[in-house]
N, C-alpha and C positions, 0 to 999 in steps of 0.2 A: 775636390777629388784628387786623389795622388795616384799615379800608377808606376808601379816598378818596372824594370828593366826588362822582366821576361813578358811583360803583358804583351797580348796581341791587339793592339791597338790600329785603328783604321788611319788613315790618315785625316790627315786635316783638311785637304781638299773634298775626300770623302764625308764628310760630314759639313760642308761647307754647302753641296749640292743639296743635300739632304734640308739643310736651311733652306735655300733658295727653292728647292722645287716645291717645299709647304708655304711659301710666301706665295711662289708665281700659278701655282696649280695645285690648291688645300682639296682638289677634290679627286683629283689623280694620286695624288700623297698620300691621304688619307683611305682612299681606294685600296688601295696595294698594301697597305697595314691590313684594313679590313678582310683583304683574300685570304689570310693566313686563320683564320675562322670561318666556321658553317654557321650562315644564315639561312630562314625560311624567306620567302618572297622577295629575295634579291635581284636587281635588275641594274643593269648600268642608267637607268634614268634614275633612282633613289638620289634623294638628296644629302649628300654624307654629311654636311654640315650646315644648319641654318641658325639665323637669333637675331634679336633682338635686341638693343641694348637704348635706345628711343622712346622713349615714354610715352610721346606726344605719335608713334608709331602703333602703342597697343600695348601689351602686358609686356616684362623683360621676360627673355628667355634664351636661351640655349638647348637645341634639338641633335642629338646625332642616330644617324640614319632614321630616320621616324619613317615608319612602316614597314623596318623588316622585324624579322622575330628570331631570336635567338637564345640560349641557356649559357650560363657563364660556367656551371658548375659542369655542363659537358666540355665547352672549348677546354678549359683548363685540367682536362681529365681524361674521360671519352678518348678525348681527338687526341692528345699526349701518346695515348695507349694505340693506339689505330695506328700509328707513326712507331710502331716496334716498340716502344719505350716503356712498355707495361713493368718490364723487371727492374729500369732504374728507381735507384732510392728517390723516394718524394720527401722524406724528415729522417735527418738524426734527430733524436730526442734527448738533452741531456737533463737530468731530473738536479733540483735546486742543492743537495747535499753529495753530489757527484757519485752514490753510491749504486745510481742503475740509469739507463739510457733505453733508449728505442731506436727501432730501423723498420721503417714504413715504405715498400713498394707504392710506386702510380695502382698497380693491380690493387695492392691490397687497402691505401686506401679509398678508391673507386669503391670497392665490396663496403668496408665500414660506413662512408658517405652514404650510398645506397641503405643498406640497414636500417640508419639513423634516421633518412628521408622515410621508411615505410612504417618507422615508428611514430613518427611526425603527422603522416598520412594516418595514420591507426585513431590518434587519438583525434581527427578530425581537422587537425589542420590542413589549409589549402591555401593556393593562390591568392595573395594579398596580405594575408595575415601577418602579425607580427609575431616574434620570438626573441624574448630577451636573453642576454648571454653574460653570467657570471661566474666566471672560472677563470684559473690560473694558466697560465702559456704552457697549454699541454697540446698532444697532436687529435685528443679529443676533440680540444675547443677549434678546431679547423675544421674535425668533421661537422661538427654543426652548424659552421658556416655554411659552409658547403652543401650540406643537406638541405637549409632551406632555400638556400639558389636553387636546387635542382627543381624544389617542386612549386619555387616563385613567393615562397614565403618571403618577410622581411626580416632579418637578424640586425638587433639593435644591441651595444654594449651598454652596461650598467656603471655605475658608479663607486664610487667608493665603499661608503657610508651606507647604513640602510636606508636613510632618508634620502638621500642621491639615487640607489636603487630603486626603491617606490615611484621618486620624484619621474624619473625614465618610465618606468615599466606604463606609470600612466598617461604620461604626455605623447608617447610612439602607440598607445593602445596596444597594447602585448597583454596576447592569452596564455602565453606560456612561458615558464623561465628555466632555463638550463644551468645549473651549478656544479660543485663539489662538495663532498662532503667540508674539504679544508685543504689548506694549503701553506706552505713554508714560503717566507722570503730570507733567508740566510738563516738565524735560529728563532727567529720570528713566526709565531703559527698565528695565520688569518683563520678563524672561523667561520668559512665561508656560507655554510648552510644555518650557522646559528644567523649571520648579518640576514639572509636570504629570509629567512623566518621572520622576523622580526620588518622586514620590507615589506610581504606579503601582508602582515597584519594589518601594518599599514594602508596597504592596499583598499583591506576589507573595510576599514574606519572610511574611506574616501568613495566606500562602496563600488569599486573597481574590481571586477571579478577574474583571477586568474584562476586558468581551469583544472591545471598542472606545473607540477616542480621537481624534472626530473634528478638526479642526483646521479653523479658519476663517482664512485669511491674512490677518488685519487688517491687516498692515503690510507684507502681501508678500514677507517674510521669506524663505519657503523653496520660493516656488514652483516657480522655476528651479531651485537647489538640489534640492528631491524630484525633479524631473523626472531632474537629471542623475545620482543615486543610482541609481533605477529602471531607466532606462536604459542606461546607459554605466560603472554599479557601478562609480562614483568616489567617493571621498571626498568628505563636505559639510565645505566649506570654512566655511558661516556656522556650524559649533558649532552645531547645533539636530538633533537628531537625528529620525532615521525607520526607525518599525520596522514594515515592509509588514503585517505579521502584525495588529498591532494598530493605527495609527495610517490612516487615512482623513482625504482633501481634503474639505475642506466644497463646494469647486468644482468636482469631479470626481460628486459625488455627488446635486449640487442639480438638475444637468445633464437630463437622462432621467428623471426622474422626472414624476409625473403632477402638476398645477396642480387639482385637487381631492383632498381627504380627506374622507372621510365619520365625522360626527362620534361619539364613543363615549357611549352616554350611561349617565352615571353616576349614585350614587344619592346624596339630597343629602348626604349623611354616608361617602361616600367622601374619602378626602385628598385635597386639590388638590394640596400642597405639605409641604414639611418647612423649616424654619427653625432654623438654630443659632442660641444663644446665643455669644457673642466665646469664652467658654471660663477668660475672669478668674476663676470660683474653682474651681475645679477641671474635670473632665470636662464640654466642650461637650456642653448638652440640646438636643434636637431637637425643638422645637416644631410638631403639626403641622395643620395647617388644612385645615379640608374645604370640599368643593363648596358645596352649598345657601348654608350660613351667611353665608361669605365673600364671595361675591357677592354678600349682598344689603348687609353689614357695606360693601364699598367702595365698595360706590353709593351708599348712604345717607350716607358719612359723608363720599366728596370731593363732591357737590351740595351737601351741606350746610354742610360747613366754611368751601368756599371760594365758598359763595356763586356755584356753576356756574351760567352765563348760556348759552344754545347760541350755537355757535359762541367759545364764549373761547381763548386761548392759556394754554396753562398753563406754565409754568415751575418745575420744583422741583432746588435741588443735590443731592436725596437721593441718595445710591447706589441702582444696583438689586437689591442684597445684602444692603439692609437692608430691613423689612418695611416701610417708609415709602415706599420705593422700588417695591414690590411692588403696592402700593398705591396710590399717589398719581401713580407712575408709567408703570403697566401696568393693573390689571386695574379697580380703580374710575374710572380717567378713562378708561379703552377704553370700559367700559359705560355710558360716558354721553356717549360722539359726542364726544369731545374734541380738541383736537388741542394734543399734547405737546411740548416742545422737552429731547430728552435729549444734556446735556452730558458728554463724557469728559473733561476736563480740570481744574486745578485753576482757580479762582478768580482768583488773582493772576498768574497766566500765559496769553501774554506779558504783562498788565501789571494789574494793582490793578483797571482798567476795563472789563476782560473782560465780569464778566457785565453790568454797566449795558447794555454793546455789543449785550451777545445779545438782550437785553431789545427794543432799539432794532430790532434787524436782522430778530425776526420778529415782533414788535410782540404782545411780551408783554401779556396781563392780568391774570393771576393767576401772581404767585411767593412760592416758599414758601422758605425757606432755613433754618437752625440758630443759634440766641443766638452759638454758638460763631466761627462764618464772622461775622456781622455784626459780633463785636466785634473782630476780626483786621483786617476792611477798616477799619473807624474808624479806624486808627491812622495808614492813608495820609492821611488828611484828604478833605476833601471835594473838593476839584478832578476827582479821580476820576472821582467819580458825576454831577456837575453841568454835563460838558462832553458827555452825555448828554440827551437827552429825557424818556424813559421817562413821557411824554404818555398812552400806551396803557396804563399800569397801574391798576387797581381795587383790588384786593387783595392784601393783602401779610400774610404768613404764617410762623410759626415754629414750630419743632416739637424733639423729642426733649431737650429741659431746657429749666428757670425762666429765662426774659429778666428780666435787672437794668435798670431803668429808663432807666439813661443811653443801652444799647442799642436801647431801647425807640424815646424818642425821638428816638435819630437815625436809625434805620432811615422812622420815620415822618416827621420834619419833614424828612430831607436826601435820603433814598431815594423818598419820599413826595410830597415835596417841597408840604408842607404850611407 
Protein backbone atom coordinates (compact mmCIF):
# COMPACT_ATOMS: atom_id res chain seq x y z
CA UNK A 1 0.00 0.00 0.00
CA UNK A 2 1.47 3.47 -0.90
CA UNK A 3 0.04 6.75 0.38
CA UNK A 4 0.90 10.22 -0.91
CA UNK A 5 1.58 13.14 0.87
CA UNK A 6 -1.88 14.74 0.89
CA UNK A 7 -3.50 11.34 2.47
CA UNK A 8 -5.00 11.65 5.82
CA UNK A 9 -3.63 9.04 7.40
CA UNK A 10 -4.08 8.06 11.23
CA UNK A 11 -1.09 7.55 13.06
CA UNK A 12 0.80 4.82 13.68
CA UNK A 13 0.16 4.75 17.41
CA UNK A 14 -3.44 4.86 16.33
CA UNK A 15 -3.52 1.79 14.65
CA UNK A 16 -1.24 0.22 16.95
CA UNK A 17 -4.17 0.38 19.66
CA UNK A 18 -6.39 -0.80 17.24
CA UNK A 19 -4.07 -4.10 17.05
CA UNK A 20 -3.76 -4.40 20.50
CA UNK A 21 -7.31 -3.83 21.76
CA UNK A 22 -8.49 -6.89 18.99
CA UNK A 23 -5.65 -9.06 20.52
CA UNK A 24 -6.48 -8.01 24.34
CA UNK A 25 -10.48 -7.58 24.00
CA UNK A 26 -11.71 -9.43 20.30
CA UNK A 27 -15.05 -9.05 21.95
CA UNK A 28 -15.09 -5.20 22.80
CA UNK A 29 -13.23 -4.63 19.27
CA UNK A 30 -15.27 -6.60 17.45
CA UNK A 31 -18.38 -5.14 19.46
CA UNK A 32 -17.85 -1.41 18.32
CA UNK A 33 -17.39 -2.45 14.66
CA UNK A 34 -20.63 -4.35 15.00
CA UNK A 35 -22.67 -0.98 16.44
CA UNK A 36 -21.98 0.76 13.23
CA UNK A 37 -24.89 -1.80 11.89
CA UNK A 38 -28.64 -2.75 12.87
CA UNK A 39 -29.06 -6.09 14.35
CA UNK A 40 -32.39 -7.89 15.40
CA UNK A 41 -31.80 -9.70 18.81
CA UNK A 42 -28.79 -7.95 19.80
CA UNK A 43 -27.69 -8.14 23.52
CA UNK A 44 -24.29 -7.33 25.08
CA UNK A 45 -24.35 -11.11 26.18
CA UNK A 46 -24.22 -12.36 22.15
CA UNK A 47 -21.20 -13.95 21.46
CA UNK A 48 -19.35 -11.92 18.81
CA UNK A 49 -16.79 -14.43 18.01
CA UNK A 50 -16.67 -18.23 18.54
CA UNK A 51 -14.72 -21.52 16.77
CA UNK A 52 -13.38 -24.20 16.70
CA UNK A 53 -10.32 -25.25 15.21
CA UNK A 54 -9.73 -28.89 17.29
CA UNK A 55 -11.03 -31.79 15.83
CA UNK A 56 -10.75 -33.93 18.69
CA UNK A 57 -13.13 -30.86 20.15
CA UNK A 58 -16.18 -31.43 17.57
CA UNK A 59 -16.66 -30.12 13.93
CA UNK A 60 -14.11 -27.07 12.75
CA UNK A 61 -15.89 -23.88 12.63
CA UNK A 62 -15.87 -20.32 12.91
CA UNK A 63 -19.39 -18.53 14.22
CA UNK A 64 -19.89 -14.61 14.32
CA UNK A 65 -22.44 -13.20 16.18
CA UNK A 66 -24.68 -16.54 16.08
CA UNK A 67 -28.09 -15.58 17.16
CA UNK A 68 -28.55 -12.22 15.90
CA UNK A 69 -30.38 -11.43 12.64
CA UNK A 70 -29.43 -9.08 10.38
CA UNK A 71 -29.72 -8.01 6.20
CA UNK A 72 -26.47 -6.86 4.51
CA UNK A 73 -28.27 -5.40 1.62
CA UNK A 74 -30.04 -3.05 4.20
CA UNK A 75 -26.73 -2.18 6.36
CA UNK A 76 -25.02 -1.29 3.03
CA UNK A 77 -27.87 0.79 1.67
CA UNK A 78 -31.03 1.37 3.91
CA UNK A 79 -28.66 2.60 6.76
CA UNK A 80 -26.25 4.64 4.14
CA UNK A 81 -29.53 6.55 3.25
CA UNK A 82 -30.96 7.01 6.87
CA UNK A 83 -27.45 8.71 7.65
CA UNK A 84 -28.38 11.69 4.79
CA UNK A 85 -26.43 10.15 2.17
CA UNK A 86 -29.37 9.04 -0.18
CA UNK A 87 -28.09 11.76 -2.93
CA UNK A 88 -24.26 10.68 -2.89
CA UNK A 89 -23.05 8.87 -5.96
CA UNK A 90 -23.12 4.97 -5.04
CA UNK A 91 -21.26 4.07 -9.07
CA UNK A 92 -19.55 5.91 -11.68
CA UNK A 93 -20.08 3.52 -14.38
CA UNK A 94 -17.52 3.69 -17.26
CA UNK A 95 -18.69 1.42 -20.17
CA UNK A 96 -15.72 -0.94 -21.98
CA UNK A 97 -15.34 1.58 -25.26
CA UNK A 98 -15.42 4.90 -23.19
CA UNK A 99 -18.16 6.04 -25.41
CA UNK A 100 -21.10 6.41 -22.32
CA UNK A 101 -20.90 5.96 -18.50
CA UNK A 102 -23.50 6.00 -15.54
CA UNK A 103 -24.08 7.96 -12.16
CA UNK A 104 -26.08 5.95 -9.62
CA UNK A 105 -27.43 7.64 -6.45
CA UNK A 106 -27.49 5.30 -2.81
CA UNK A 107 -31.54 6.46 -3.55
CA UNK A 108 -31.50 5.42 -6.78
CA UNK A 109 -29.86 2.32 -6.50
CA UNK A 110 -31.76 1.24 -3.21
CA UNK A 111 -35.16 1.76 -5.72
CA UNK A 112 -33.36 -0.63 -8.61
CA UNK A 113 -32.12 -3.32 -5.78
CA UNK A 114 -35.66 -3.14 -4.51
CA UNK A 115 -37.27 -3.76 -8.12
CA UNK A 116 -34.94 -6.53 -8.93
CA UNK A 117 -35.60 -8.09 -5.43
CA UNK A 118 -39.70 -7.99 -6.30
CA UNK A 119 -38.80 -9.47 -9.38
CA UNK A 120 -37.05 -12.24 -7.82
CA UNK A 121 -39.97 -12.55 -5.29
CA UNK A 122 -42.33 -12.59 -8.39
CA UNK A 123 -41.02 -15.58 -9.92
CA UNK A 124 -40.95 -17.52 -6.58
CA UNK A 125 -37.78 -17.10 -5.26
CA UNK A 126 -37.28 -16.97 -1.62
CA UNK A 127 -34.91 -17.35 1.34
CA UNK A 128 -32.27 -19.92 0.82
CA UNK A 129 -32.50 -20.18 -2.69
CA UNK A 130 -29.80 -19.86 -5.18
CA UNK A 131 -29.15 -17.42 -8.09
CA UNK A 132 -26.51 -17.64 -10.51
CA UNK A 133 -24.86 -14.45 -11.99
CA UNK A 134 -23.36 -14.21 -15.48
CA UNK A 135 -22.73 -10.70 -16.68
CA UNK A 136 -20.11 -8.24 -17.28
CA UNK A 137 -19.01 -5.47 -14.56
CA UNK A 138 -22.06 -3.53 -15.08
CA UNK A 139 -23.90 -1.44 -12.05
CA UNK A 140 -26.74 -4.08 -13.04
CA UNK A 141 -24.74 -7.00 -11.85
CA UNK A 142 -24.55 -5.31 -8.29
CA UNK A 143 -28.11 -4.82 -8.38
CA UNK A 144 -28.54 -8.29 -8.39
CA UNK A 145 -26.26 -8.98 -5.88
CA UNK A 146 -27.88 -6.95 -3.82
CA UNK A 147 -31.33 -7.93 -4.55
CA UNK A 148 -30.79 -11.39 -3.49
CA UNK A 149 -29.29 -10.31 -0.12
CA UNK A 150 -32.15 -8.31 0.65
CA UNK A 151 -34.60 -11.25 0.34
CA UNK A 152 -31.88 -13.96 1.63
CA UNK A 153 -31.40 -15.58 -1.51
CA UNK A 154 -27.82 -16.84 -2.42
CA UNK A 155 -26.02 -15.12 -5.49
CA UNK A 156 -23.18 -17.53 -6.95
CA UNK A 157 -20.79 -16.24 -9.85
CA UNK A 158 -20.34 -18.44 -13.04
CA UNK A 159 -17.55 -19.31 -15.03
CA UNK A 160 -16.09 -18.86 -17.92
CA UNK A 161 -16.98 -21.49 -20.42
CA UNK A 162 -20.46 -22.81 -20.65
CA UNK A 163 -19.25 -26.04 -19.22
CA UNK A 164 -17.72 -24.00 -16.17
CA UNK A 165 -21.22 -22.32 -16.13
CA UNK A 166 -23.40 -25.38 -15.97
CA UNK A 167 -20.61 -27.07 -13.96
CA UNK A 168 -21.63 -24.01 -10.93
CA UNK A 169 -25.13 -23.55 -11.78
CA UNK A 170 -25.31 -27.30 -10.63
CA UNK A 171 -23.08 -27.86 -7.89
CA UNK A 172 -24.59 -24.33 -5.80
CA UNK A 173 -28.26 -25.68 -6.87
CA UNK A 174 -29.33 -22.41 -8.63
CA UNK A 175 -32.99 -22.04 -10.04
CA UNK A 176 -32.26 -19.13 -11.62
CA UNK A 177 -29.57 -17.37 -13.82
CA UNK A 178 -29.01 -13.86 -14.54
CA UNK A 179 -27.07 -12.67 -17.78
CA UNK A 180 -26.62 -10.17 -20.73
CA UNK A 181 -27.42 -10.37 -23.79
CA UNK A 182 -23.36 -9.73 -24.68
CA UNK A 183 -20.66 -7.99 -23.75
CA UNK A 184 -17.20 -6.29 -24.94
CA UNK A 185 -13.79 -6.74 -23.53
CA UNK A 186 -11.65 -4.22 -25.59
CA UNK A 187 -12.90 -5.26 -29.35
CA UNK A 188 -13.48 -8.58 -28.13
CA UNK A 189 -17.49 -9.57 -28.10
CA UNK A 190 -18.30 -12.22 -25.42
CA UNK A 191 -21.58 -13.86 -26.40
CA UNK A 192 -22.76 -13.99 -23.23
CA UNK A 193 -26.39 -15.32 -23.72
CA UNK A 194 -25.39 -17.65 -26.59
CA UNK A 195 -22.45 -19.21 -23.68
CA UNK A 196 -25.60 -18.96 -21.15
CA UNK A 197 -27.87 -21.08 -23.59
CA UNK A 198 -25.72 -23.59 -24.30
CA UNK A 199 -25.00 -24.02 -20.22
CA UNK A 200 -28.60 -24.30 -19.57
CA UNK A 201 -28.73 -27.27 -22.18
CA UNK A 202 -26.41 -28.59 -20.37
CA UNK A 203 -28.18 -28.35 -17.55
CA UNK A 204 -31.25 -30.15 -18.87
CA UNK A 205 -28.76 -33.19 -20.25
CA UNK A 206 -27.76 -33.53 -16.30
CA UNK A 207 -31.53 -33.16 -15.63
CA UNK A 208 -30.93 -30.08 -13.54
CA UNK A 209 -33.85 -27.73 -13.78
CA UNK A 210 -33.53 -23.98 -14.08
CA UNK A 211 -36.61 -22.32 -13.95
CA UNK A 212 -35.64 -18.88 -15.54
CA UNK A 213 -32.89 -16.89 -17.54
CA UNK A 214 -33.30 -13.45 -17.03
CA UNK A 215 -31.45 -11.22 -19.67
CA UNK A 216 -30.36 -7.64 -19.23
CA UNK A 217 -29.80 -5.99 -22.82
CA UNK A 218 -26.42 -4.44 -22.14
CA UNK A 219 -25.70 -3.99 -25.60
CA UNK A 220 -29.27 -3.96 -27.06
CA UNK A 221 -28.65 -6.89 -28.85
CA UNK A 222 -31.95 -8.53 -28.93
CA UNK A 223 -34.32 -6.19 -28.12
CA UNK A 224 -35.92 -5.45 -31.32
CA UNK A 225 -34.89 -8.97 -32.39
CA UNK A 226 -37.29 -10.64 -29.17
CA UNK A 227 -39.80 -8.27 -29.91
CA UNK A 228 -40.08 -9.48 -33.63
CA UNK A 229 -39.72 -13.35 -32.49
CA UNK A 230 -42.71 -12.72 -30.12
CA UNK A 231 -44.65 -11.17 -32.25
CA UNK A 232 -44.42 -11.62 -35.77
CA UNK A 233 -42.76 -15.62 -35.18
CA UNK A 234 -39.87 -14.62 -37.45
CA UNK A 235 -36.71 -15.74 -37.41
CA UNK A 236 -33.85 -13.87 -35.18
CA UNK A 237 -31.67 -12.67 -37.52
CA UNK A 238 -28.84 -11.58 -34.72
CA UNK A 239 -27.95 -15.53 -33.83
CA UNK A 240 -29.01 -14.89 -30.15
CA UNK A 241 -31.70 -17.08 -29.37
CA UNK A 242 -35.17 -16.94 -27.27
CA UNK A 243 -36.92 -19.23 -25.59
CA UNK A 244 -40.39 -17.61 -24.13
CA UNK A 245 -40.48 -20.56 -21.71
CA UNK A 246 -37.58 -19.89 -19.93
CA UNK A 247 -35.73 -16.67 -21.09
CA UNK A 248 -37.28 -13.14 -19.57
CA UNK A 249 -36.32 -9.07 -20.43
CA UNK A 250 -34.72 -7.56 -17.59
CA UNK A 251 -36.85 -4.48 -19.28
CA UNK A 252 -40.03 -6.01 -19.54
CA UNK A 253 -39.91 -6.98 -15.91
CA UNK A 254 -38.15 -3.99 -13.99
CA UNK A 255 -41.28 -2.26 -15.43
CA UNK A 256 -44.37 -2.89 -12.97
CA UNK A 257 -42.79 -3.73 -10.30
CA UNK A 258 -42.95 -2.02 -6.94
CA UNK A 259 -39.73 0.57 -5.94
CA UNK A 260 -39.77 -0.81 -2.32
CA UNK A 261 -38.83 -4.50 -0.80
CA UNK A 262 -38.92 -5.25 2.42
CA UNK A 263 -35.88 -6.55 3.86
CA UNK A 264 -35.39 -10.51 4.97
CA UNK A 265 -33.70 -10.73 7.83
CA UNK A 266 -31.32 -13.19 8.18
CA UNK A 267 -29.42 -14.93 10.89
CA UNK A 268 -25.84 -13.92 11.01
CA UNK A 269 -24.51 -17.33 9.90
CA UNK A 270 -26.85 -17.76 7.11
CA UNK A 271 -24.88 -17.58 3.41
CA UNK A 272 -24.68 -14.43 1.96
CA UNK A 273 -22.94 -15.78 -1.02
CA UNK A 274 -21.05 -18.91 -2.54
CA UNK A 275 -17.63 -18.18 -4.38
CA UNK A 276 -15.81 -20.53 -6.75
CA UNK A 277 -12.53 -21.33 -6.84
CA UNK A 278 -10.89 -20.85 -11.03
CA UNK A 279 -11.31 -24.84 -10.97
CA UNK A 280 -7.09 -25.24 -11.93
CA UNK A 281 -6.80 -28.41 -9.93
CA UNK A 282 -9.35 -30.13 -10.40
CA UNK A 283 -13.22 -29.84 -9.38
CA UNK A 284 -14.25 -25.98 -8.89
CA UNK A 285 -14.88 -25.64 -4.61
CA UNK A 286 -17.52 -23.33 -3.65
CA UNK A 287 -16.58 -21.20 -1.07
CA UNK A 288 -19.22 -19.82 1.02
CA UNK A 289 -19.71 -16.73 3.10
CA UNK A 290 -22.31 -15.76 5.53
CA UNK A 291 -24.17 -12.70 6.72
CA UNK A 292 -23.01 -11.48 10.17
CA UNK A 293 -19.17 -12.24 9.53
CA UNK A 294 -18.83 -10.74 6.15
CA UNK A 295 -20.20 -7.62 6.75
CA UNK A 296 -18.45 -6.73 9.37
CA UNK A 297 -14.87 -8.52 7.66
CA UNK A 298 -15.62 -5.79 4.57
CA UNK A 299 -16.07 -2.97 6.58
CA UNK A 300 -13.36 -3.28 8.74
CA UNK A 301 -11.06 -4.18 6.27
CA UNK A 302 -11.83 -1.58 3.03
CA UNK A 303 -11.84 1.55 6.07
CA UNK A 304 -9.00 0.29 7.06
CA UNK A 305 -6.81 -0.93 4.25
CA UNK A 306 -7.54 1.95 2.32
CA UNK A 307 -7.37 4.44 4.59
CA UNK A 308 -11.49 5.31 4.00
CA UNK A 309 -11.76 9.23 4.40
CA UNK A 310 -15.90 9.99 3.92
CA UNK A 311 -16.69 11.12 0.95
CA UNK A 312 -13.56 9.45 -1.03
CA UNK A 313 -13.66 8.06 -4.63
CA UNK A 314 -12.62 4.71 -4.88
CA UNK A 315 -11.34 3.16 -7.86
CA UNK A 316 -10.39 -0.64 -8.04
CA UNK A 317 -9.74 -2.88 -11.67
CA UNK A 318 -10.98 -5.85 -9.64
CA UNK A 319 -13.56 -7.88 -11.24
CA UNK A 320 -16.86 -8.35 -9.56
CA UNK A 321 -16.31 -12.15 -9.93
CA UNK A 322 -13.60 -12.29 -7.93
CA UNK A 323 -14.00 -11.93 -4.09
CA UNK A 324 -11.72 -8.62 -4.11
CA UNK A 325 -14.47 -7.45 -6.32
CA UNK A 326 -17.11 -8.54 -3.98
CA UNK A 327 -15.51 -6.74 -1.57
CA UNK A 328 -13.79 -3.81 -2.33
CA UNK A 329 -16.29 -3.26 -4.85
CA UNK A 330 -19.66 -3.86 -3.57
CA UNK A 331 -20.38 -4.74 -0.10
CA UNK A 332 -17.39 -3.25 2.22
CA UNK A 333 -17.25 0.17 0.23
CA UNK A 334 -21.42 0.16 0.00
CA UNK A 335 -21.23 -0.15 3.92
CA UNK A 336 -19.17 2.60 4.34
CA UNK A 337 -20.95 5.60 2.18
CA UNK A 338 -18.53 5.20 -0.43
CA UNK A 339 -18.70 6.09 -3.81
CA UNK A 340 -17.18 3.64 -6.41
CA UNK A 341 -16.10 3.93 -10.01
CA UNK A 342 -16.77 0.29 -11.75
CA UNK A 343 -15.01 -0.16 -14.96
CA UNK A 344 -16.06 -2.84 -17.70
CA UNK A 345 -13.22 -2.60 -19.96
CA UNK A 346 -9.71 -3.49 -20.24
CA UNK A 347 -6.89 -1.23 -19.15
CA UNK A 348 -5.23 -0.57 -22.46
CA UNK A 349 -8.19 0.12 -24.37
CA UNK A 350 -8.75 2.38 -26.38
CA UNK A 351 -5.28 3.32 -25.32
CA UNK A 352 -2.44 2.45 -22.36
CA UNK A 353 -4.16 5.97 -20.62
CA UNK A 354 -7.39 4.77 -20.02
CA UNK A 355 -7.36 4.36 -16.54
CA UNK A 356 -4.96 7.40 -15.57
CA UNK A 357 -8.27 9.06 -17.68
CA UNK A 358 -10.85 7.53 -15.43
CA UNK A 359 -8.77 8.49 -12.56
CA UNK A 360 -8.88 12.13 -13.76
CA UNK A 361 -12.68 12.22 -15.18
CA UNK A 362 -14.11 11.23 -11.68
CA UNK A 363 -11.27 12.50 -9.53
CA UNK A 364 -10.25 9.50 -8.07
CA UNK A 365 -8.74 9.05 -4.39
CA UNK A 366 -8.27 5.76 -3.67
CA UNK A 367 -7.08 3.07 -6.40
CA UNK A 368 -6.34 -0.15 -6.12
CA UNK A 369 -5.11 -2.44 -8.99
CA UNK A 370 -3.01 -5.89 -9.35
CA UNK A 371 1.29 -6.17 -9.45
CA UNK A 372 0.18 -8.03 -12.62
CA UNK A 373 -1.79 -4.83 -14.57
CA UNK A 374 0.88 -2.46 -13.21
CA UNK A 375 3.62 -4.28 -14.72
CA UNK A 376 2.02 -4.67 -18.29
CA UNK A 377 1.36 -0.74 -18.33
CA UNK A 378 5.15 -0.09 -17.42
CA UNK A 379 5.98 -1.35 -20.64
CA UNK A 380 4.17 1.48 -22.54
CA UNK A 381 6.33 3.96 -20.71
CA UNK A 382 5.40 6.82 -18.91
CA UNK A 383 3.91 9.33 -21.32
CA UNK A 384 0.92 7.57 -20.66
CA UNK A 385 0.26 8.16 -17.10
CA UNK A 386 1.86 11.76 -16.97
CA UNK A 387 -0.23 13.56 -19.75
CA UNK A 388 -2.74 12.84 -16.77
CA UNK A 389 -3.09 14.73 -13.33
CA UNK A 390 -4.26 12.34 -11.05
CA UNK A 391 -3.78 15.52 -8.56
CA UNK A 392 -6.87 13.76 -6.63
CA UNK A 393 -5.09 10.52 -5.64
CA UNK A 394 -4.17 9.61 -1.83
CA UNK A 395 -3.77 6.10 -1.95
CA UNK A 396 -2.70 3.64 -4.12
CA UNK A 397 -3.16 -0.05 -3.56
CA UNK A 398 -2.29 -3.62 -4.86
CA UNK A 399 -3.69 -6.72 -4.09
CA UNK A 400 -3.97 -10.66 -5.14
CA UNK A 401 0.12 -11.42 -5.51
CA UNK A 402 3.90 -10.18 -4.30
CA UNK A 403 4.72 -6.70 -6.07
CA UNK A 404 8.54 -7.05 -7.30
CA UNK A 405 10.01 -3.71 -6.43
CA UNK A 406 10.67 -2.24 -9.78
CA UNK A 407 6.81 -2.38 -9.89
CA UNK A 408 6.70 -0.93 -6.77
CA UNK A 409 8.31 1.99 -7.43
CA UNK A 410 7.00 3.02 -10.47
CA UNK A 411 3.41 2.59 -9.59
CA UNK A 412 4.68 5.04 -6.65
CA UNK A 413 7.13 7.53 -8.02
CA UNK A 414 5.46 7.74 -11.77
CA UNK A 415 1.59 6.79 -10.98
CA UNK A 416 2.23 8.56 -7.71
CA UNK A 417 3.93 10.90 -9.03
CA UNK A 418 6.21 11.12 -6.07
Amino acid sequence: MAYRKTAHISSLDEYRKLYQKSVSDPKGFWSEIANNFYWKRWTQEVEVVSYNFDVTKGPVCVKWLDGCKTNVCYNVLDLVIEKGLGNRVAYYWESNDDNSHKIITYDELLRDVCRFANVLKGLGIKRGDRVAIYMSVTVELVTVMLACARIGAIHSFAGFSAESLAERIIDANCVVLVTSDGAFRAKKFIPLKSIADSALDICKQMNHKVMACIVNPHLNLNRNNINDVLNNNIENTCGINWDPNVDILWTDVMTNVCNYCKPEWMEAEDPLFIMYTSGSTGKPKGIVHTVGGYLLYSYITFKYVFNYTDGDVFFSTADLGWITGHTFNVYGSLANGCSIVLFEGTPTHPNPGHLWHIIDKWRVNIFNTAPTLIRSLMKFGDQYVKQYSRQTLKVLGTAGEPINPEAWLWFWEVVGDR
